[in-house]
C-alpha positions as CSV (number, residue, x, y, z in Angstrom):
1,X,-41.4,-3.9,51.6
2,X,-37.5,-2.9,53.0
3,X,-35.2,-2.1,50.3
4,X,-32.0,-5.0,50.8
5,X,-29.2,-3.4,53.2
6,X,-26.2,-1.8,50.8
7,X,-24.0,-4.4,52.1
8,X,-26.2,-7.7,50.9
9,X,-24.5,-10.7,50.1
10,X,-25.1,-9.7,46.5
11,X,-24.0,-6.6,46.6
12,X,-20.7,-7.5,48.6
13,X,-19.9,-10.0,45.9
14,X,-20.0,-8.0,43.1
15,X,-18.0,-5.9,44.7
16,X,-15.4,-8.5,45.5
17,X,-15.4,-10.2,41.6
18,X,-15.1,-6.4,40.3
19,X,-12.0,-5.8,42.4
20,X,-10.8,-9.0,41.7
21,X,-11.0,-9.1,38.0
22,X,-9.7,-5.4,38.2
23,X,-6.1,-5.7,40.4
24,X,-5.6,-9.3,38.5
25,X,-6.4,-8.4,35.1
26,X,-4.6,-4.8,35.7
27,X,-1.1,-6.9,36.8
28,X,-1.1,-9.2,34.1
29,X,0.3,-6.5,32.1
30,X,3.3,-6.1,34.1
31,X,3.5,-9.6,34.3
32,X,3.5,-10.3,30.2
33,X,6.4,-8.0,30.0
34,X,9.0,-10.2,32.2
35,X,7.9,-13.4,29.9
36,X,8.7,-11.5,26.8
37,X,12.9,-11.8,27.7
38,X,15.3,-14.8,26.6
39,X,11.8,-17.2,25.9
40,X,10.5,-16.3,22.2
41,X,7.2,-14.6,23.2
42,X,5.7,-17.4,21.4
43,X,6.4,-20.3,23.1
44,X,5.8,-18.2,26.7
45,X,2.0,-17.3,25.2
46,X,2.2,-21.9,24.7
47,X,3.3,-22.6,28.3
48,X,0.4,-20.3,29.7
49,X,-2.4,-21.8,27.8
50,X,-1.0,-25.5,28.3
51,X,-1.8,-24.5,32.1
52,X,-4.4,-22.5,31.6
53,X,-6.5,-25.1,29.1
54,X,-5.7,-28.0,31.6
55,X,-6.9,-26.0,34.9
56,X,-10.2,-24.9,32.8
57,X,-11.0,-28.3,31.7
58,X,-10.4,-29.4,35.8
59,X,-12.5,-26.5,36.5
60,X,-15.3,-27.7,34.5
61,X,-15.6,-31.4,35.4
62,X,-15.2,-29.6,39.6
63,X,-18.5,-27.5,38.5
64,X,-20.3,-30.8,36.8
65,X,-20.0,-29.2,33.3
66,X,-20.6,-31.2,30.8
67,X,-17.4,-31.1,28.3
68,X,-19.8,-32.0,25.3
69,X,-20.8,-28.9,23.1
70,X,-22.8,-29.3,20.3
71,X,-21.5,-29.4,16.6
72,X,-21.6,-25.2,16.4
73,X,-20.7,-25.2,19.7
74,X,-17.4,-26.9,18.7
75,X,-16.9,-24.7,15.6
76,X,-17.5,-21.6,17.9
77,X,-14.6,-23.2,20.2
78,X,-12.3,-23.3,17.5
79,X,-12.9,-19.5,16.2
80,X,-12.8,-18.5,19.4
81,X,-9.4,-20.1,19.9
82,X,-8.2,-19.3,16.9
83,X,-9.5,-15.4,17.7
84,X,-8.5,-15.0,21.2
85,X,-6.3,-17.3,22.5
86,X,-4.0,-17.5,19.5
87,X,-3.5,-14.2,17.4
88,X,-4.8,-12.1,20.0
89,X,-2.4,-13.1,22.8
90,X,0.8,-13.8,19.8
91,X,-0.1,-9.7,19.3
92,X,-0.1,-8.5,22.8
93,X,3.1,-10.1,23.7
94,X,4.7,-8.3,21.0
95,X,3.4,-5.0,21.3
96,X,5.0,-5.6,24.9
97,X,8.3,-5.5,23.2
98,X,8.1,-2.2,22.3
99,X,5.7,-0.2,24.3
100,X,5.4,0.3,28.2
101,X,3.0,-2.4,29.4
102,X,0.7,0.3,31.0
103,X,0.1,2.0,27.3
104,X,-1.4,-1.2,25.8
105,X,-3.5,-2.0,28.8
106,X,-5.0,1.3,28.0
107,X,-5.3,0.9,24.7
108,X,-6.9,-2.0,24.9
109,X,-9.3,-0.4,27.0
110,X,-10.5,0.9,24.4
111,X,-11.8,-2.5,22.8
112,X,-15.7,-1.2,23.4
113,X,-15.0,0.8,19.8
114,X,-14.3,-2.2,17.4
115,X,-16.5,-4.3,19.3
116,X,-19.3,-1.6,18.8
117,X,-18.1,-1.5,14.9
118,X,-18.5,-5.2,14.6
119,X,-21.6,-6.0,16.0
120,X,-23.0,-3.1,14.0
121,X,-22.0,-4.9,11.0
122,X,-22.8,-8.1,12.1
123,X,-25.5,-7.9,14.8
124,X,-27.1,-5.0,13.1
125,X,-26.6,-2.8,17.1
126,X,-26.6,0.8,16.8
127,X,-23.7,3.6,17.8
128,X,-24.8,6.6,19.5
129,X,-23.4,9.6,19.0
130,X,-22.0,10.2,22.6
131,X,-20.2,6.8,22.3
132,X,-18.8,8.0,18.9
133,X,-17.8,11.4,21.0
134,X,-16.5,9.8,23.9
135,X,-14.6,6.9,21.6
136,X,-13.1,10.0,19.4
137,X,-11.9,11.8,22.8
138,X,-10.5,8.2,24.1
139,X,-8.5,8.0,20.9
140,X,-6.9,11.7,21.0
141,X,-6.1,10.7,24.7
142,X,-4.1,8.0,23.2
143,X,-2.7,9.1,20.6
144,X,-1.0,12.1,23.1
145,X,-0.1,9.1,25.4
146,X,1.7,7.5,22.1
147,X,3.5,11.0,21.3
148,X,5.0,10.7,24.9
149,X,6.1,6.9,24.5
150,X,8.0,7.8,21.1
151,X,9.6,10.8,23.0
152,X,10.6,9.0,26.0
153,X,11.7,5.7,23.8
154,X,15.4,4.5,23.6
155,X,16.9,5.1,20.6
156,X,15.8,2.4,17.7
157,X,12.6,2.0,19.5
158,X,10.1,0.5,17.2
159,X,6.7,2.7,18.5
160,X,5.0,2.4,15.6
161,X,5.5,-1.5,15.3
162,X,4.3,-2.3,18.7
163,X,0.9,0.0,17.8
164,X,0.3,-2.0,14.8
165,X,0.8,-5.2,17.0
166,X,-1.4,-3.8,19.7
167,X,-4.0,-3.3,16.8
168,X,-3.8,-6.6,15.7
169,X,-4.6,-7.9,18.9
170,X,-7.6,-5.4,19.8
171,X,-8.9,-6.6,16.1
172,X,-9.0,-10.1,17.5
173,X,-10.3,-9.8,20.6
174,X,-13.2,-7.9,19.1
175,X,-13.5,-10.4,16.8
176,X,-14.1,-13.0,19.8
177,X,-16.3,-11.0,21.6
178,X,-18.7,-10.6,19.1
179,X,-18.5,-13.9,18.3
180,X,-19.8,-14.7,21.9
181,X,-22.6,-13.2,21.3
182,X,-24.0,-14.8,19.2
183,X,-27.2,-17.3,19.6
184,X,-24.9,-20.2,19.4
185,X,-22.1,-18.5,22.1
186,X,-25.3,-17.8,24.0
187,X,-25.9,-21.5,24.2
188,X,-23.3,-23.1,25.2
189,X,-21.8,-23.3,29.0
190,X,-19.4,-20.8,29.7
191,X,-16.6,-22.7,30.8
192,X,-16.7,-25.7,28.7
193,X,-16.7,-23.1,25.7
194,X,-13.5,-21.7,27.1
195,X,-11.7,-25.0,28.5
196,X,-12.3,-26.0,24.4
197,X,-11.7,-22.7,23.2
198,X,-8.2,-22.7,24.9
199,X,-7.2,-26.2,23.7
200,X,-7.4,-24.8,20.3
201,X,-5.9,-21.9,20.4
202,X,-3.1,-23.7,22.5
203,X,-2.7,-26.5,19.3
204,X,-2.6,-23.1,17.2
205,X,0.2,-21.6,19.9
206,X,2.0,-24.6,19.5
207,X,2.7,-25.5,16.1
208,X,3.0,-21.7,15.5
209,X,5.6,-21.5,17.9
210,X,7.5,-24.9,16.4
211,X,7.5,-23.2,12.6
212,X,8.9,-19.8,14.0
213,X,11.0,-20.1,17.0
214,X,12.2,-23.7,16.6
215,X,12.1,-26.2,19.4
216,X,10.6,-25.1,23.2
217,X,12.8,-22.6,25.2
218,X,12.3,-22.5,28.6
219,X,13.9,-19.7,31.2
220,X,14.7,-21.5,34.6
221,X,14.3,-18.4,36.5
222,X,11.5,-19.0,39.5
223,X,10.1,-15.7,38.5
224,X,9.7,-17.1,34.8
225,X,7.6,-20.4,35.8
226,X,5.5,-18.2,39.0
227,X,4.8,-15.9,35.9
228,X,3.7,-18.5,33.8
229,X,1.4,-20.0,36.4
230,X,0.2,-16.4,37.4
231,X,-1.3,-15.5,34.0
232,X,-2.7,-18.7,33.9
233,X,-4.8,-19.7,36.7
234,X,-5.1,-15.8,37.8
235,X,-5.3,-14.0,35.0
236,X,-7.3,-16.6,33.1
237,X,-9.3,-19.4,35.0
238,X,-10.2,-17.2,38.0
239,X,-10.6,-14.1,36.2
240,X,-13.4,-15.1,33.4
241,X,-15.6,-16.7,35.4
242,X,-15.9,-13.8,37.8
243,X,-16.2,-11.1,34.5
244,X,-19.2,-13.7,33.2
245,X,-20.6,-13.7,36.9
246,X,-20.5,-9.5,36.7
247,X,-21.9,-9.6,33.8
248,X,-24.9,-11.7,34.9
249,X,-25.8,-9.4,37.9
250,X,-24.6,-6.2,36.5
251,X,-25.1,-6.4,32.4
252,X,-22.8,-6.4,29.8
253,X,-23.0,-2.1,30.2
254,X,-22.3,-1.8,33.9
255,X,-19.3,-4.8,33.7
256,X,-17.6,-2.9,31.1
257,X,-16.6,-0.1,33.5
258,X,-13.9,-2.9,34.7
259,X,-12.5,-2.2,31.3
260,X,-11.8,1.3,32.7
261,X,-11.0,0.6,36.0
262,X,-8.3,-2.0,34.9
263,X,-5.3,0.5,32.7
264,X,-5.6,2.8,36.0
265,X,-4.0,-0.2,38.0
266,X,-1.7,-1.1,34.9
267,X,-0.6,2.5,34.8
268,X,0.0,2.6,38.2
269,X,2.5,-0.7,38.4
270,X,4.2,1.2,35.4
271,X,5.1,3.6,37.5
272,X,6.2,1.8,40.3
273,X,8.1,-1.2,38.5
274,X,8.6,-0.1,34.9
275,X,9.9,4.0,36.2
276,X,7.0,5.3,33.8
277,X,8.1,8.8,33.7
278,X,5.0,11.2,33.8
279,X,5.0,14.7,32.1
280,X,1.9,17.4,31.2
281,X,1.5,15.5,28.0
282,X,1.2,11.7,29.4
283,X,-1.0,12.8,32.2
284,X,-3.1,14.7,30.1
285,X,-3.0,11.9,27.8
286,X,-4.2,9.8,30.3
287,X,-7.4,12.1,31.5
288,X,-8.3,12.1,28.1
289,X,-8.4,8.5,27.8
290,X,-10.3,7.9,30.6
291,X,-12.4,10.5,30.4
292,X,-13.3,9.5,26.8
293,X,-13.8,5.5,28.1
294,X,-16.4,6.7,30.9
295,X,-18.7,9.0,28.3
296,X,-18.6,6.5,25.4
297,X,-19.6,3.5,28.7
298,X,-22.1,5.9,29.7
299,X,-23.9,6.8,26.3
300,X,-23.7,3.3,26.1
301,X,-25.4,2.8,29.0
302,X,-27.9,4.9,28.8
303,X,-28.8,4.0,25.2
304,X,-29.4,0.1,27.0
C-alpha cells in the first residue's frame, strides 16, 4: 500500500489550524494590552464575551448543534464559565497592567504544570520525571525573564502584583482544563459547551464589572471596538474550534506544542510594538523557557 503524499489534505490542514491558532492566539496578547487603558479592564473582558458568547451560540445553530446539554452538562457550563471565562480572563487583563504582554504569554505557556498537578490529584495521571525536569528548567527560565522585567520597569512598577495576577489566572485555566476532561466534558458537544460556558461567565463579567467599576465605560476609539471584536471572534470563536480539531488529529500531546509555539509570536510583537528591550539575561531567560516547555511536552509525550 503507498504511504499518503506529505502534503495530503489532512496533513495540509493541520498545518493550517496550527498556524492559525498560533499567530491569533500569539497577538491577542498584544491586543489585551491596548483594552486595558481608559475602559476598567473589567468591563473590556464584558464587551468581548457579549460578542464572543453571541457569535458562539450563531456558530452552533450554523453547525446544527443542538444548544441542549444535559443537567451535568449545564453544571459543567457554568464551572467552566465561572473558571475560564470569568476569573481567568479578570486575571490576565490585570497582570497586563503591570507586566510586558509577551512575559505573561509565556508564562502562561507554562499551564501544562498545574494542569499536570491537577489531574494528578483529581484524575489520578502520573508526572514523569522529565516533565518535572523540564517544568523546573521552564520555571528558572522565567523567573530570569521576571528579574529582567523588574529591572527594566518604570519606577512604582508593581512586578510582583501582576505575577500574582498572572498566577491567578494560570490557576483558573487549569482549573477549566481539567474540568474538560472529565467524562461529563467528554460528553457534551464542543461548541454548545462553550457558547453556554461563555454566557455564564459573561453574566459573571457583568455583574462583577457593575459592583466594582460602576456603570459601562466605553472608549470611542476605532482601535478600541476593532480590538474588542478581534479577541472575540478571532481569538475566541475561530481559535477553539481549530485547537479541538488539532487535538482530534494530533492528541492532546502533539497539540500542546502550540502552547510553545504561541509566546515566540507574543514575544516577538513585544518587540516590535511594545520596544521589549532584550539583554543576556532576557534572552537567556527566554531559551530557558522554551527549552524547559519542549522537554517537559516531550517526556510527556513519550510517556503517552
Amino acid at each position: 500500500m503507498s504511504k499518503a503524499p506529505a502534503s495530503s489534505p489532512s496533513s495540509l490542514r493541520i498545518f493550517a489550524a496550527f498556524t492559525v491558532v498560533t499567530l491569533i492566539w500569539g497577538s491577542t496578547w498584544l491586543v489585551i494590552k491596548d483594552q486595558v487603558g481608559t475602559v476598567p479592564a473589567t468591563w473590556s473582558i464584558t464587551y468581548r464575551f457579549i460578542v464572543a458568547c453571541a457569535a458562539m451560540f450563531l456558530f452552533a445553530r450554523l453547525r446544527g448543534d443542538s444548544l441542549r446539554l444535559s443537567a451535568p452538562g449545564m453544571r459543567l457550563a457554568v464551572l467552566l464559565g465561572l473558571t475560564q471565562f470569568f476569573g481567568n480572563f479578570q486575571f490576565v487583563y490585570r497582570a497586563e497592567m503591570h507586566l510586558t504582554s509577551g512575559i505573561v504569554a509565556v508564562c502562561y505557556a507554562l499551564l501544562m504544570v498545574p494542569n499536570a498537578v491537577l489531574a494528578r490529584v483529581f484524575l489520578n495521571q502520573r508526572i514523569g520525571s522529565g516533565f518535572l525536569a523540564g517544568s523546573a528548567v521552564a520555571i528558572a527560565g522565567i523567573a530570569l525573564l521576571m528579574i529582567h522585567e523588574y529591572r527594566i520597569a518604570p519606577p512604582g512598577g508593581q512586578i510582583a502584583l501582576g505575577l500574582f495576577f498572572t498566577l491567578g489566572g494560570l490557576l483558573c485555566a487549569s482549573s477549566a482544563n481539567v474540568l474538560q476532561a472529565n467524562n461529563v466534558g467528554r460528553a457534551q458537544p464542543v461548541v454548545s459547551l462553550l457558547a453556554w460556558a461563555m454566557l455564564w461567565g459573561t453574566l459573571a463579567d457583568a455583574a462583577f464589572s457593575f459592583a466594582t467599576a460602576g456603570p459601562p465605560v466605553f472608549d470611542p476609539r476605532w482601535e478600541y471596538a476593532a480590538g474588542i471584536v478581534y479577541l472575540a471572534i478571532f481569538g475566541s470563536v475561530v481559535t477553539f474550534p481549530l485547537y479541538f480539531l488539532l487535538i482530534r488529529e494530533l492528541g492532546a500531546g502533539r497539540a500542546a506544542y502550540n502552547g510553545v509555539a504561541v509566546p515566540v509570536v507574543a514575544m516577538a510583537l513585544s518587540t516590535l510594538f511594545e520596544d521589549y528591550r532584550w539583554t543576556g539575561l532576557a534572552a537567556g531567560g527566554a531559551v530557558l523557557a522554551i527549552s524547559g516547555l519542549l522537554i517537559s511536552l516531550i517526556a510527556r509525550h513519550k510517556r503517552a
